[in-house]
Each structure stands twice: as C-alpha cells, then as structure tokens.
matplotlib code that plots the C-alpha trace (Angstrom):
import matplotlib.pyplot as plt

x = [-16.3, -16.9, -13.8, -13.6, -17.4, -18.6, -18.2, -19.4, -15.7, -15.1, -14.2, -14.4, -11.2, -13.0, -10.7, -9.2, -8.0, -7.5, -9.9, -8.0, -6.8, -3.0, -0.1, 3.2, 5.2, 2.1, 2.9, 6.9, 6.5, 4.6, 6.7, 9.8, 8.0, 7.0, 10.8, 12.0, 14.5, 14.1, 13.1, 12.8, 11.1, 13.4, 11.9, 13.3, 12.4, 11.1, 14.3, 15.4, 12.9, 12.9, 16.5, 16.5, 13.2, 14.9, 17.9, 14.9, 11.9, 11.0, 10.6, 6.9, 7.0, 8.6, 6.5, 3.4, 4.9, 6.2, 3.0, 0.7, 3.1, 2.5, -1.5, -1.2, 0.5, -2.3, -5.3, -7.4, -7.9, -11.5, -12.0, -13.0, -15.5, -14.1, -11.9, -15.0, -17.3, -15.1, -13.6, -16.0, -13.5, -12.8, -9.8, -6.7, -5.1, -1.9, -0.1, -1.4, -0.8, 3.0, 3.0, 2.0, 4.4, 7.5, 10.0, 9.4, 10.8, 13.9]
y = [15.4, 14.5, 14.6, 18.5, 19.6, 18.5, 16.9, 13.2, 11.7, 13.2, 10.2, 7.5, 5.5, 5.0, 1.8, 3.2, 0.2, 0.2, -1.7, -4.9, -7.7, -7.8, -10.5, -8.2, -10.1, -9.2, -6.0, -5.7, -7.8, -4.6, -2.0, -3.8, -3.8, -0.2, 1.0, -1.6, -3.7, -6.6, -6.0, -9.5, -10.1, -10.8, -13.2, -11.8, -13.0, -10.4, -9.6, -9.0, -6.5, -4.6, -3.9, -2.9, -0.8, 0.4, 2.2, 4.5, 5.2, 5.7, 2.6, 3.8, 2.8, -0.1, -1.8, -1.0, -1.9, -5.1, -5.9, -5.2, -7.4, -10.0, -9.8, -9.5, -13.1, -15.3, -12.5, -11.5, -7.7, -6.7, -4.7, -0.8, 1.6, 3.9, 6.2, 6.5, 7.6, 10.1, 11.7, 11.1, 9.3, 5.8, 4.1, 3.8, 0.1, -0.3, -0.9, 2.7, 4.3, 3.1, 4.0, 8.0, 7.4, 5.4, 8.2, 7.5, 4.0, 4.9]
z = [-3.1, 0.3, 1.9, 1.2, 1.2, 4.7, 8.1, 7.1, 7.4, 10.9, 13.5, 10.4, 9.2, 5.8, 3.7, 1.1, -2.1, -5.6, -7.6, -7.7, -4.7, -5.7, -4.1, -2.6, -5.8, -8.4, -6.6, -7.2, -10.6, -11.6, -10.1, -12.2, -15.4, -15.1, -14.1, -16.9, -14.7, -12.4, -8.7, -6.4, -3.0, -0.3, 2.7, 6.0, 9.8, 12.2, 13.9, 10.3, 9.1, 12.4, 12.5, 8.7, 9.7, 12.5, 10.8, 9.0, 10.7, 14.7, 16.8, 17.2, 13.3, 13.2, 15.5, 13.8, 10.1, 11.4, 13.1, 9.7, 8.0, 10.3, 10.3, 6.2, 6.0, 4.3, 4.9, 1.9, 2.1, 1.3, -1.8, -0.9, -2.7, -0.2, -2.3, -5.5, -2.9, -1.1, -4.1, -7.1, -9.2, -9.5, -8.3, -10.1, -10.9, -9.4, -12.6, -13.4, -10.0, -10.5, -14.4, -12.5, -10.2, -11.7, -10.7, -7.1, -8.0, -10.6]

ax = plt.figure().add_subplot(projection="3d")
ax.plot(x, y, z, "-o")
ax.set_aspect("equal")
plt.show()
C-alpha cells in the first residue's frame, strides 16, 4: 500500500474515482434504490445553493462547493486508477459504496 509504506504521495493530489463515470441523478437514482424510497434532484440558482450552503458549512466552503458545481456543469470527469494503485484494491462501484454505506443515507 503506498499511501502508508513510503513518501511517494508527498506534494501529489493523486485523483481518486470509482470505476465508473456516473450522472448526479444516476447518482441519487442509486442512493434511493439502496435506502428503498424515492430521493429527486432539485435544480437551484447559485444565490440559492449558497444560502442553503451557508446555513451549514463556513463561507470558505461554500464558495469552493458552489464553485465545483459550477465547473462540473457539462464536464466529463476522467476515470482514475488512482485509488488501485495507492491502496492495492480495486475501486468500489458506487451502487456498492452506498449498499456499505446506506445508514449514512436513512
């Protein structure tokens, strides 16, 4: 495992992905599915996701969150070996990352 048995991740930023490109609604159609109720993507304007934001997390935060989901509109996010070769093991799908981790969405 790389990331514990040396220094070769020191100043790098490595990409870290699942194995599959997913849409944010392939995304939250999954999450519902898992959990076994409906869950819906709800379009907001800026202004509307930053106050929302705001109410949670430091300004710092919603600044940076607000400005990701602006560059993710219409990009096509590479695909990563990142995680296989840091940690030995292959990625997880995202269906099976929720399926481990459906409390956090109950």
């Amino acid at each position: 495992m790389i990331a514990l048995s040396g220094d070769t991740l020191i100043g790098q930023a490595p990409a870290l992905t699942g194995p599959e490109r997913l849409t944010l609604t392939h995304q939250v159609d999954t999450i519902g599915a898992v959990i076994g109720r409906p869950v819906a993507v709800i379009g907001q304007i800026e202004a509307e996701s930053t106050a929302m934001l705001s109410q949670y997390v430091p300004e710092v935060w919603v600044r940076q969150v607000v400005k990701d989901w602006r560059e993710a509109v219409g990009a096509t996010p590479a695909i990563s070996t990142g995680y296989e070769r840091i940690t030995g093991k292959p990625s997880r799908s995202f269906s099976t990352w929720v399926e481990d981790n459906a409390h956090l969405f109950r």
